[in-house]
N, C-alpha and C positions, 0 to 999 in steps of 0.2 A: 396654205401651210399650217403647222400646227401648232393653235393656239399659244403655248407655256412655251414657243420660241421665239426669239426676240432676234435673232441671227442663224446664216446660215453657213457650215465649211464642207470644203472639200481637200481631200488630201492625195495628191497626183504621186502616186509611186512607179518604179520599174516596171511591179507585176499586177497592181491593183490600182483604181481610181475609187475612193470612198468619199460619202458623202452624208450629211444629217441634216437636220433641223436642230439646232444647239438652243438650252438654255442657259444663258448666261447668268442667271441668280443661283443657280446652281453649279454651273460648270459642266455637264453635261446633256450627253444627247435629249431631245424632247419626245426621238421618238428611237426606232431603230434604224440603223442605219443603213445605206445602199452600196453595195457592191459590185464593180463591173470590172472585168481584166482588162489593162492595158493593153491597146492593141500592139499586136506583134510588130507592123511599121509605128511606133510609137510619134509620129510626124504631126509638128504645129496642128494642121488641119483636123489630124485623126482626134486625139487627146481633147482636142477643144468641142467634137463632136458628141464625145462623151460624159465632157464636164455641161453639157448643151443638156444632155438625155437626164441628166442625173435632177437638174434645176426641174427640169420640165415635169419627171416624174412625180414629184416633192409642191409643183405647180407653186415655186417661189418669184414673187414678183418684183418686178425692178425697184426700188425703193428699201427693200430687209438686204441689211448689211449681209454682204457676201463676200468671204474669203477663200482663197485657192492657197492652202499647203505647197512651194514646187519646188524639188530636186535639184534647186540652182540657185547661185547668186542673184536676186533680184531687186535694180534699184528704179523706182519712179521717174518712168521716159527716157528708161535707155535699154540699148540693145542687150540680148545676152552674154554676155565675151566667153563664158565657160558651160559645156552640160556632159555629163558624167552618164548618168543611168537614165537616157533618152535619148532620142534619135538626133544623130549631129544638125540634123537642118532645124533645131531650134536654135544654132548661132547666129546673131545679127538679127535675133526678133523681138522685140517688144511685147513680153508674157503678157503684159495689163492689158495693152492696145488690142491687140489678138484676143482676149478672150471673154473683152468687153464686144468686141463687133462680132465676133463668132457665137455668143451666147443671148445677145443681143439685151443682156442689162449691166450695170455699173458693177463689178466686182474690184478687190483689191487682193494684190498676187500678193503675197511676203516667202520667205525660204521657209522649207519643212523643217529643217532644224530649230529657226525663230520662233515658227508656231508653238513646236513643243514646248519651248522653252518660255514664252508664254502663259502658256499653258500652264502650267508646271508652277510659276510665279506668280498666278492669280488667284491658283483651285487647287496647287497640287502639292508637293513638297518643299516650295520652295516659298509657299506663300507667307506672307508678314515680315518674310527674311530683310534684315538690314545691311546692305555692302554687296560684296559682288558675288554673284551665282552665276559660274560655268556649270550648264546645261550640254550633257552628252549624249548621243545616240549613237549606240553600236550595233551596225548590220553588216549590208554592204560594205557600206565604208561606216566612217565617223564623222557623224554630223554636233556642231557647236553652235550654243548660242550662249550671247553672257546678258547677265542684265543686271544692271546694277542699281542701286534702289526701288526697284519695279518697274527702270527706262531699259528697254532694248537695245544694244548699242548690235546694230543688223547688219546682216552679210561677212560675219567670220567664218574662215577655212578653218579653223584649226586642228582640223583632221590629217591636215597635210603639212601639220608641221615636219621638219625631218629631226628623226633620231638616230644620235652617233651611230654612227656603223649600221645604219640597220634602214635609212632612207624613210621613204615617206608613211607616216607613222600608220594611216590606216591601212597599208597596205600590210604592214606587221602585226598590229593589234587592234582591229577589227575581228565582230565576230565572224566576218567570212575568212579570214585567217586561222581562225580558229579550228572552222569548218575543214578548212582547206588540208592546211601543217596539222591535222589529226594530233592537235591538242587536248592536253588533260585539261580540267578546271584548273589546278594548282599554277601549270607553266604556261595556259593563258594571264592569267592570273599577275604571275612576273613581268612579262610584258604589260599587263595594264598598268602595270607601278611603273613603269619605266615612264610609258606617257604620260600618264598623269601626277610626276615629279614634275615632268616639263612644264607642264601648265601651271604646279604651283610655282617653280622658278621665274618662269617670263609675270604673272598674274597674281598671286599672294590671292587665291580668292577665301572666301571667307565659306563656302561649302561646293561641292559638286554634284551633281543631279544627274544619276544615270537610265536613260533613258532604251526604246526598242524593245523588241519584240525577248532577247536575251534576259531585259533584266525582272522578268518573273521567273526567273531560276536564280537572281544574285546573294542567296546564299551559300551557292555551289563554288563562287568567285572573287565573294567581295571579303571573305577570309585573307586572300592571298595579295591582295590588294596592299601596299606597307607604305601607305603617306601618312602627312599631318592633319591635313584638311579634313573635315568632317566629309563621308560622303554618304550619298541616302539614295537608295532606287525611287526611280520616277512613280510616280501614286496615277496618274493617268492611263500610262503602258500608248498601246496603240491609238488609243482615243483622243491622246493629247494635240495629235495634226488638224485633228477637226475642231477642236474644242479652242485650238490657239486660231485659225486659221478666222475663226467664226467671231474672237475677242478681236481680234487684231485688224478686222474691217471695222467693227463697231467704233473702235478706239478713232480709225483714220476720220468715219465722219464724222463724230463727234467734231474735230478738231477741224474739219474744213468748215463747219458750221460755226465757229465760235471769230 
């Protein structure tokens, strides 16, 4: 692998599997990174086939922290109970178990939302921040991570909180809603205030961190935006799944090792 990398991530999406060589003194890639589409049956076997190809190509060896960005709630030794933008027969599977004996070295799964947000807390906007940072990603749906003095508190939904009258939030103010209701910037815009009132009523945070492929346009959007809380586009963008994915194994051994 290459040299000025110290870790390696990968970030499992709907439509792409990517992957790098991460430098962590930096926070970015060491080298360029690898791209493979998700296969179309996106099934346990398939996916881990390709997170297999991607190691191999990059010739990273068992022993360099390795993290998997996934699409899902993930907790250490236990099954999946929920997956959204992947094939349902990843319910009832164990991501880590699975992709340590299918890839045949030690990796550490965490959620893609986590990673970025992470990410984002180490290297990116959010870094040196004191108190709590809700970290958002707006695509598909809306992915959340909160981190409060630089500790992850992992596997929040809060994409799916519901909002009066209007049910589950990323299904309203998502950018595929966006996409979809042939919205202006301005009247996506009002929906995103709507959600993220919510998050400052349940959470009082102290800034919000928006993340996804959307927010290198968020000057189009973050006008129409009308909270308290300070809010700042992600400094990472797409980068951040592999950049968190690649900290956030490093971090786990560290701390089995101690």
């Amino acid at each position: 692998m290459i040299e000025s990398a110290q870790a390696f991530g990968i970030d499992i999406g709907g439509s792409g599997i990517k992957g790098a060589p991460v430098d962590l003194g930096e926070g970015r890639f060491a080298c360029e990174r690898l791209r493979i589409p998700t296969p179309e049956e996106a099934t346990p076997q398939n996916v881990a086939a390709v997170v297999k190809q991607i190691l191999d190509h990059y010739e990273v060896e068992d022993g360099t922290p390795i993290g998997i960005a996934f699409p899902a709630p993930v907790k250490p030794g236990r099954a999946l109970g929920f997956m959204a933008n992947l094939d349902q027969s990843w319910l009832g599977v164990d991501v880590n178990e699975l992709m340590c004996r299918e890839t045949g070295r030690e990796v550490y799964v965490v959620n893609d939302a986590d990673a970025a947000g992470l990410a984002e807390a180490a290297y990116g906007a959010a870094k040196g921040n004191k108190g709590l940072v809700i970290a958002t990603t707006l695509g598909t749906g809306i992915g959340t991570a909160l981190i409060m003095n630089g500790q992850l508190v992992p596997c929040t939904e809060l994409g799916h909180l519901l909002l009066e009258g209007k049910g589950d939030a990323e299904k309203y103010a998502a950018d595929s809603a966006r996409t979809r209701d042939e919205l202006s910037w301005k009247k996506w815009g009002k929906r995103l205030t709507k959600y993220y009132r919510l998050l400052e009523h349940y959470f009082s945070p102290d800034v919000f961190v928006v993340g996804g492929g959307v927010s290198k346009k968020h000057d189009k959007f973050f006008p129409y935006i009308q909270v308290d809380t300070p809010i700042v586009p992600a400094a990472l963008l797409n980068d951040a799944g592999i950049v968190g994915a690649a900290y956030y194994a490093t971090t786990m051994m560290q701390n089995r090792e101690r």
